[in-house]
C-alpha positions in Angstrom: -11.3 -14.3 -12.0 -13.4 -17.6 -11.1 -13.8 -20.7 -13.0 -17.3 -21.7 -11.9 -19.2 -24.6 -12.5 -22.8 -24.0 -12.6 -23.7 -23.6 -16.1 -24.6 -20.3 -15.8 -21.7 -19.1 -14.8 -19.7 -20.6 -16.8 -21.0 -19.1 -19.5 -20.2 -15.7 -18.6 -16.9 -16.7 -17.6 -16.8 -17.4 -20.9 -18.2 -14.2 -21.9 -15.7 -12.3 -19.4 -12.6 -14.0 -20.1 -13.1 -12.8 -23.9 -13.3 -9.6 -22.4 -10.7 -9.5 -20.3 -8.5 -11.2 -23.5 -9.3 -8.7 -25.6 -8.2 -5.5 -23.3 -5.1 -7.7 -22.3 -4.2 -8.4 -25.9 -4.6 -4.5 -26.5 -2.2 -3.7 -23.5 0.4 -6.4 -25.0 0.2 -5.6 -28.1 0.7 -1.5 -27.4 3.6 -2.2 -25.5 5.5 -4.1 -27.9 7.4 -1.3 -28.9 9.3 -1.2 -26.0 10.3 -4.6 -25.8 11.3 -4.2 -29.6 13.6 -1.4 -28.3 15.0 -4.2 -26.3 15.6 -6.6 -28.8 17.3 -4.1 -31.3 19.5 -2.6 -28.7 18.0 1.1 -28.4 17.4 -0.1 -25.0 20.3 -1.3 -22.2 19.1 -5.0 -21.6 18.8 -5.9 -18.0 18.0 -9.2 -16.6 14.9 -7.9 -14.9 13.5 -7.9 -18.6 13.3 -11.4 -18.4 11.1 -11.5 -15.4 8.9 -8.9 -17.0 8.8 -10.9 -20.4 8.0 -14.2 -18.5 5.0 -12.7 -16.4 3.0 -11.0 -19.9 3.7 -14.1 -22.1 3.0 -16.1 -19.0 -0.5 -14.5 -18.4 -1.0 -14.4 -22.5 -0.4 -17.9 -22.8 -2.9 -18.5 -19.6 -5.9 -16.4 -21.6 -5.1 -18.6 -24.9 -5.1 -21.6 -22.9 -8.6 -20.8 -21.7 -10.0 -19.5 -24.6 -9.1 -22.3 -26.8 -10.6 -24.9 -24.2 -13.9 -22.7 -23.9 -13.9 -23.4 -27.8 -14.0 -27.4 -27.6 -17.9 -28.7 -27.7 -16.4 -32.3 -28.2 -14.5 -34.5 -24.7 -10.8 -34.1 -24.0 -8.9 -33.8 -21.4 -10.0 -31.6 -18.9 -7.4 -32.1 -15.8 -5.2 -31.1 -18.5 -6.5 -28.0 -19.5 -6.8 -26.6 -15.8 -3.4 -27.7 -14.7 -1.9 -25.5 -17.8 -4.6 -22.6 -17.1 -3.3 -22.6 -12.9 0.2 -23.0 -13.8 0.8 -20.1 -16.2 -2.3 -18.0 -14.5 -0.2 -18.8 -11.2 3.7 -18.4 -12.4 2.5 -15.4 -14.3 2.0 -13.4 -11.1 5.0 -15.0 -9.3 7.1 -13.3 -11.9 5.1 -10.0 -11.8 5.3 -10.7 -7.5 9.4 -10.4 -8.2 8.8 -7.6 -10.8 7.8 -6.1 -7.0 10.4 -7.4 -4.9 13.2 -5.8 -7.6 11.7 -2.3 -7.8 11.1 -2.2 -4.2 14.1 -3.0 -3.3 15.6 -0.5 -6.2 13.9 2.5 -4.4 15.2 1.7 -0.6 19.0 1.5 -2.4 19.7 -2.3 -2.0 19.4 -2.1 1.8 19.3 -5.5 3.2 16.9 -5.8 5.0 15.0 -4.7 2.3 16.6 -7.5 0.0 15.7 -10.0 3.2 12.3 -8.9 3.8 10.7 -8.6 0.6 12.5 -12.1 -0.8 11.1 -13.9 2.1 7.7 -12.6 1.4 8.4 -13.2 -2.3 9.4 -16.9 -1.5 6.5 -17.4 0.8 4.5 -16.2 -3.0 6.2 -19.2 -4.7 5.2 -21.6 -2.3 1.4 -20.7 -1.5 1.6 -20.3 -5.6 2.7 -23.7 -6.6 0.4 -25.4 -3.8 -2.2 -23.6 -5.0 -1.5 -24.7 -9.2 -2.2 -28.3 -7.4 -5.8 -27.7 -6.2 -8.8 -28.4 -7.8 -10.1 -30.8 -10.5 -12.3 -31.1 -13.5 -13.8 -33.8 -16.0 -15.8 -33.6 -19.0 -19.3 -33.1 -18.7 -21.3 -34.7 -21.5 -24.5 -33.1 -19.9 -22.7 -29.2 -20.2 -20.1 -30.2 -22.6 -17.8 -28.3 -20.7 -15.5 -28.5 -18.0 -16.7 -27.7 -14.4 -14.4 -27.3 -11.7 -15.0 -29.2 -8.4 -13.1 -28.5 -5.4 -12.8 -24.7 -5.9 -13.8 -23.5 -2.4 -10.0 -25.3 -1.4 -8.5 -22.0 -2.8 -10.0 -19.5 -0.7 -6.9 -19.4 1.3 -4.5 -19.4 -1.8 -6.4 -16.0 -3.0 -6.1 -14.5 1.0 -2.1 -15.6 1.2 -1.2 -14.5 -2.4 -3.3 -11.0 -1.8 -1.6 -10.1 1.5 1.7 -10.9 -0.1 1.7 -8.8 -3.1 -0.3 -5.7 -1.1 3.3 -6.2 1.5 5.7 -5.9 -1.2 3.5 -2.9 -2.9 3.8 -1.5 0.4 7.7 -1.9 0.6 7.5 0.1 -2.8 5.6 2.7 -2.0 7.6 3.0 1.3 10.7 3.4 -0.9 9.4 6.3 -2.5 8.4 8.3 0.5 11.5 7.7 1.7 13.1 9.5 -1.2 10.5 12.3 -1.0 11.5 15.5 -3.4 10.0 17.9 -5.4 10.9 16.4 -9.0 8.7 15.4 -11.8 10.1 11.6 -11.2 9.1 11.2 -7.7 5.7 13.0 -8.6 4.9 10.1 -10.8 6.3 7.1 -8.2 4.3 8.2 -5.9 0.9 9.0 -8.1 1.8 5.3 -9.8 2.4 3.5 -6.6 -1.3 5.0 -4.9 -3.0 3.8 -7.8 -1.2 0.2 -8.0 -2.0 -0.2 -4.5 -5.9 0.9 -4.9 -6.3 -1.1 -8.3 -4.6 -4.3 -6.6 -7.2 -4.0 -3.4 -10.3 -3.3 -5.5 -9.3 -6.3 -7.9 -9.0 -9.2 -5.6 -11.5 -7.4 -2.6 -14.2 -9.1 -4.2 -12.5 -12.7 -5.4 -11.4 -12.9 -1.6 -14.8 -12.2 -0.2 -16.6 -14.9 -3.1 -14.4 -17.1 -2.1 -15.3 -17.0 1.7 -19.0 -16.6 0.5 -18.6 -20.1 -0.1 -19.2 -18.9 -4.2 -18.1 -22.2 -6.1 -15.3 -20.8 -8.3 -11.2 -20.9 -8.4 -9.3 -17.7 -8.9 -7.3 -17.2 -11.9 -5.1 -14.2 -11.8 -4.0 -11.3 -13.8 
């Protein structure tokens, strides 16, 4: 997604973060059960639940933070509101990045270097992500009364890095699962879920990586 700041834009950023709010809301909302199941103990809690917990409330909390500063038609602080809307937009897919690296590393049983590849790649994530939650800046604009974003072309690199990450440690997933080929129901669904988490991932960010090289003034926020 791009913060933009030419006023038309904006507004359907506006327009398209609703949208993208409301069908993420829908997805957290249906899911809820599960992590209920959690909570009451139907389910055996594992630690990775935390990481999986941390990136949805992360990227919930990144959509609220947006919304509620589309909302304001009077000045505040705008430097504020886009160091909030990186940081949770960018720590959000750090945690769903290690969602990666554990399942990955799950399928090629715990072989290390496995473990050693994929946390290298994962750490390389962290860093590209927190330089990247630094970019940018904004101020009010009386004349919009808004917030645009200057400085947004500096992330093009951010969106490359973080993109060829996460496609390597889909990769070392899907690779676990061909390697534990069989004729079961299970593996069926691996590898029919892994193909499509692969394609989605490329056709999602395809076009913020190629904006963003365009020379298109905006700053990716992802989901």
């Amino acid at each position: 997604m791009f913060l933009n700041s030419e006023p038309a834009a904006y507004v359907h950023l506006v327009k398209l973060t609703h949208v993208f709010a409301g069908v993420y809301v829908w997805e957290y909302v249906t899911n809820l059960d599960f992590e209920w199941e959690i909570y009451t103990g139907r389910r055996h809690w594992r630690w990775s639940f935390v990481v999986y917990l941390l990136a949805r409330t992360l990227a919930l909390a990144c959509l609220i933070t947006m919304l509620v500063g589309f909302e304001f038609t009077t000045p505040y602080d705008c430097n504020v509101w886009f160091r909030v809307v990186l940081a949770t937009s960018w720590s959000s897919g750090v945690f769903a990045s290690l969602l990666l690296v554990l399942r990955g590393v799950a399928l090629w049983g715990r072989d290390r270097r496995i473990i050693a590849l994929a946390s290298t790649v994962w750490l390389a994530n962290l860093g590209s992500s927190s330089y990247a939650a630094t970019l940018g800046h904004t101020r009010w604009s009386t004349e919009t009364e808004n917030c645009p974003i200057d400085g947004t072309s500096d992330f093009r690199w951010s969106i490359l890095i973080n993109f060829m990450q996460d496609l390597t440690l889909l990769c070392i997933m899907f690779t676990g699962v061909l390697n534990k080929r069989n004729s079961t129901r299970l593996w069926n669904m691996l590898y029919i879920q892994g193909l499509w988490w692969i394609l989605a991932w490329i056709v999602t960010e395809l076009p913020s990586i190629a904006l963003s090289f365009r020379g298109v003034n905006g700053a990716r926020i992802p989901f």
